[in-house]
N, C-alpha and C positions, 0 to 999 in steps of 0.2 A: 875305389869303386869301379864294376866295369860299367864303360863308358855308352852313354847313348842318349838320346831323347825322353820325351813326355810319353807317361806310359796310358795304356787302357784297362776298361776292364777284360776282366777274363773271366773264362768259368775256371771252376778251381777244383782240387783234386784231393782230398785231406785222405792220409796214409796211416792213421790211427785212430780208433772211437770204438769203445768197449758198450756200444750199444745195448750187446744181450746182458750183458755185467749189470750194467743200469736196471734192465727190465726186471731181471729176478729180482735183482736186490731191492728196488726202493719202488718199483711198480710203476715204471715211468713212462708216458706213452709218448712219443716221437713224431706222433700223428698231429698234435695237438702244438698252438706256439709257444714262445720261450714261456711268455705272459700267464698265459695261463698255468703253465708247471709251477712256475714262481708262486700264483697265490694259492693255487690247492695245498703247494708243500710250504709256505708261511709259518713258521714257530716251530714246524715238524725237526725230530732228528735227523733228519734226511739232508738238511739244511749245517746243521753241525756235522754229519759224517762225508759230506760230499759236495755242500758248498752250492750253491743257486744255478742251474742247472746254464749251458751257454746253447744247446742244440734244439730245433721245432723245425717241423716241416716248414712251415714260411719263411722261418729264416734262411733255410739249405737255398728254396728258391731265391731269396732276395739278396742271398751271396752268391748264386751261381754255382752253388757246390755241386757239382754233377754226379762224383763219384765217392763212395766211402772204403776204405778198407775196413769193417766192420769186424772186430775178432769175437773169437771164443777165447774167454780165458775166465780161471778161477785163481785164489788163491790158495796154495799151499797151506796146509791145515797150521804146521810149525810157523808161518807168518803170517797169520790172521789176528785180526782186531775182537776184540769183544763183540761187536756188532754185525758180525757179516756172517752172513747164511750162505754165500755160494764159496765153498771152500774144498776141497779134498784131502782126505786123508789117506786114500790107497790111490796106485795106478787107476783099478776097477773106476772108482768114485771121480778120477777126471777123468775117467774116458764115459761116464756116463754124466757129466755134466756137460762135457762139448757137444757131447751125442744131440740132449736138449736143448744148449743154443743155438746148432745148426739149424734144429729144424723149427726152433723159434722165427729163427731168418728165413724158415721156409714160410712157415704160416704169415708172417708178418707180410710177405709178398703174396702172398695169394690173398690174403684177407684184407689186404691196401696196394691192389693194384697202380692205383695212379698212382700212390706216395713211394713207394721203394720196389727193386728189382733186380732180382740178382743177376750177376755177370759170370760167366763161367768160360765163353769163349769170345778171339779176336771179334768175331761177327757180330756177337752181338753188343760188345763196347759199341765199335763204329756205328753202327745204326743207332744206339743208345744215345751217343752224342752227337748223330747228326739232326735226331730229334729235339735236343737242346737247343738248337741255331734255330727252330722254326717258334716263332714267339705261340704265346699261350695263353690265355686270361687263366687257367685251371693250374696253370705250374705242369711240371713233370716227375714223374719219378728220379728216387736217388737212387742212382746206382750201388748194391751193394757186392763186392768183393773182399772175401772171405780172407783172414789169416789168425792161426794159432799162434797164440801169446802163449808159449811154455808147451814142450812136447809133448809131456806126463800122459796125454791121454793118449796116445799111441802106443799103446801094452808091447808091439811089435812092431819091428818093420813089414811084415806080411799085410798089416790092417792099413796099409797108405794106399792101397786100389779103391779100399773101403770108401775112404778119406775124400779121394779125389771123383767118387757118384756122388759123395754129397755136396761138390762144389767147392770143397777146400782147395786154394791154388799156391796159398804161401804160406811159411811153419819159421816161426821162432825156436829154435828150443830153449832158451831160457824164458826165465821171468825172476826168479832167485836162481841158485843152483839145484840141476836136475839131477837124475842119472846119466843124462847127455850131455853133461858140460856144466863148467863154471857158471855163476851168474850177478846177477846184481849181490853183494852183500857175502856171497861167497866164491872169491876166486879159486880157480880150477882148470886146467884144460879141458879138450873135447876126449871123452871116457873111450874108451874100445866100442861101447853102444852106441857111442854117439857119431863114433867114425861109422859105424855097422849101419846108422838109422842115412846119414848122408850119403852116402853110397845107393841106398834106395831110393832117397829122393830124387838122386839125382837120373834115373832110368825112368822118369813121369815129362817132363822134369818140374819139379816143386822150387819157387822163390826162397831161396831161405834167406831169414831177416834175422841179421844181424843185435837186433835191438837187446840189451840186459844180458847178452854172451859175456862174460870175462875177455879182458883181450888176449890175453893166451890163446884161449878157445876161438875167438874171434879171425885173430891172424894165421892160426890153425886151417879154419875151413875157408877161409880165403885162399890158403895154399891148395887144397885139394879137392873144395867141390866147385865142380865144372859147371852145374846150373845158374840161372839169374840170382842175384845177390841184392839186398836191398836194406836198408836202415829205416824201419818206417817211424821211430821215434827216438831223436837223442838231440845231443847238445853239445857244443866244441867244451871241450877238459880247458884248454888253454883260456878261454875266458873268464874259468871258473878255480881259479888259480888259491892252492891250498887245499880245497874239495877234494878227500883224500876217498872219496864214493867211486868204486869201478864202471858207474852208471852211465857215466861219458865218456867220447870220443876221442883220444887224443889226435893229433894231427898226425902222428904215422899212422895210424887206424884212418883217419880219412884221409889219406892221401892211397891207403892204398884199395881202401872201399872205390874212388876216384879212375885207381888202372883199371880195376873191373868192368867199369861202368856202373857202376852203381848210383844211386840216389838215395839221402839221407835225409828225413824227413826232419826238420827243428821243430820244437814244441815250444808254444806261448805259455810255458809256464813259468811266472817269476823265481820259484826256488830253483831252475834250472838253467835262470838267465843270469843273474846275481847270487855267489855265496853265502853271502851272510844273510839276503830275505828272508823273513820268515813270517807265515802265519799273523794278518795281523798287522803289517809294515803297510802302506801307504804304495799305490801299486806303481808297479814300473813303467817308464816311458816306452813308446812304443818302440825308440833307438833300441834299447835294450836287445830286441828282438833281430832287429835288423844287424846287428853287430854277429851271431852268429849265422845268420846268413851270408852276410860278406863276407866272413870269417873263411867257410869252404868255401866260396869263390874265390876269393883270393888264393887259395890251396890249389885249387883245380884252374885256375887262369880266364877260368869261364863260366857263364853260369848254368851248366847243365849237370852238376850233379847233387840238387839243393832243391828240398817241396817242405812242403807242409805238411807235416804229422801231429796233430792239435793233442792228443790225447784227451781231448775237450770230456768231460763229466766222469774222466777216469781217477779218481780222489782228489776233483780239486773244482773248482766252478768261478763264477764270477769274482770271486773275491779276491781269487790269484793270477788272473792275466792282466796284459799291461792294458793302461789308461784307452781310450777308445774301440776296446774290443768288449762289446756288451752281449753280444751273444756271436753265433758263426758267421749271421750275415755280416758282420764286420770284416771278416780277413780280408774284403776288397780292399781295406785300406791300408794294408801290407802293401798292396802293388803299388797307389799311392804313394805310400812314403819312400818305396825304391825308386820310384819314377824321380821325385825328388831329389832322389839322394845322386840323380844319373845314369841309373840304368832303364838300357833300350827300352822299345812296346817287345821286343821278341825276348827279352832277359828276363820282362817281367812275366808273360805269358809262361815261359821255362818252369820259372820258380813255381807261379799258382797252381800249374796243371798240365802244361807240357813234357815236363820231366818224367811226371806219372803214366801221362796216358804212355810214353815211349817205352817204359817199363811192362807196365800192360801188357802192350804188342808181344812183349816177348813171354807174357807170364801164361796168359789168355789166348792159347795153342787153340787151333779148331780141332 
């Protein structure tokens, strides 16, 4: 473990939450606490397709969660479930569904001022968060910062000027495989377009996330695109040993996410902390979790390049995180348990939200 003292809390930084995915799909409002989601959607299939909801505005305040990386993302029409409405089936249809969750996120801020607020530049994080440190009885807005889960909706590279007045700052191009690359479920390198699409993000410059790339594709644009780099959702491969899914991280993949500087965001979800969970199984210890966090510190020697990316209400809910996490205001007790386990107040500070805001700085150009 790396080595230190009793930790504190911190405000915290979560790098993944398919917030607008929620909204279309199951009608969920974010305004509202966990409590009450739970008993309006009670017996509903919303409960069967996506599991007890872990996110409410009270809770963001009572963890501290200051900032969100909030994406747009659909699913590809060829891996879609019987049940889901936000899907595409041409280019056209995801670039007119991200169209609508941007400015879902728009409306959502103007229409819940107090409660959420988008971030687009360095200036306005900082003032964002120095509003945080001044206490509140009313709470503060959550910070929302944009990224695209799967490129699809970028018809071209000419449409990323577009992209970036709407407050898009970071671009996955995976989520399965694209036209830009390999991805979850099908491996692939990074396409001619997919070279052609990085190449232009990288003249804004756009964060590109790592996350559901194939590693081919992966260690690909790690050789060539020169802008910030970042993992907002994954899992070390090596703990998950057998797990023959391209979903996860191996350690040369994060080690060399690690020269970049980059930051890998771990997800509290049990089928991505243990093999064989599933569905169902009696939930994981909190260790669980903590094991791939140590896991890239111990890679990196340090712990700056390791946050939180919950993926919290994206196909999974209460029923699949480990044991003391009942909704988001829990992940203070992540710090908690690192604190225990020995590391620093400034290692644990890194992990919840340091790490991010530092990324930030670089994503969040004025």
């Amino acid at each position: 473990m790396i080595p230190g003292g009793a930790g504190a809390v911190s405000w915290i930084i979560d790098s993944h939450e398919d917030l607008a995915w929620n909204i279309l799909q199951f009608g969920r409002d974010y305004t509202r606490p966990v409590a009450e989601t739970r008993a309006k959607e009670a017996g509903s299939l919303t409960i069967e397709y996506n599991g007890n909801t872990l996110l409410g505005w009270p809770e963001y305040q009572e963890g501290k969660v200051v900032i969100v990386f909030a994406t747009l993302f659909a699913t590809p029409a060829r891996r879609k479930k019987s049940w889901e409405r936000v899907f595409y089936a041409s280019y056209e249809e995801a670039y007119a569904i991200y169209h609508r969750q941007a400015a879902l996120y728009q409306e959502l801020c103007e229409r819940h001022p107090d409660h959420f607020r988008l971030l687009v530049s360095r200036s306005q994080m900082e003032a964002h968060l120095q509003e945080w440190q001044i206490p509140s009885e009313k709470g503060h807005p959550v910070g929302l910062v944009l990224l695209m889960e799967g490129a699809e909706g970028i018809r071209h590279p000419h449409e990323l000027g577009e992209w970036w007045e709407l407050g898009l700052r970071q671009i996955g191009l995976a989520w399965a495989g694209t036209r830009y690359c390999g991805g979850t479920g099908d491996p692939g390198p990074l396409t001619d377009e997919g070279q052609e699409l990085l190449r232009a993000m990288a003249e804004f410059p756009f964060a590109l996330d790592l996350s559901h790339m194939d590693e081919r594709a992966a260690l690909q644009a790690l050789d060539s695109y020169p802008g910030p780099i970042l993992v907002s959702h994954a899992n070390c491969a090596a703990l998950l040993r057998d797990d023959t899914s391209n979903r996860h991280l191996s350690d040369l993949l994060i080690r060399r996410v690690i020269e970049r500087g980059g930051v890998i965001g771990v997800v509290p979800y049990n089928r991505f902390l243990k093999r064989d969970w599933r569905s169902g199984d009696a939930r994981l210890p909190l260790d669980a979790l903590l094991a791939h966090i140590d896991h890239i510190c111990q890679l990196a020697g340090d712990a700056l390049h390791v946050g939180l990316g919950t993926d919290f209400d994206g196909g999974f809910g209460l029923e699949s995180v480990p044991e003391g996490i009942e909704s988001i205001a829990d992940l203070q007790k992540i710090g908690a348990a690192l604190a225990e386990k020995g590391y620093s107040p400034a290692a644990v500070e890194a992990i919840l939200g340091e790490n991010w805001r530092r990324h930030l700085s670089q994503v969040l150009i004025e």
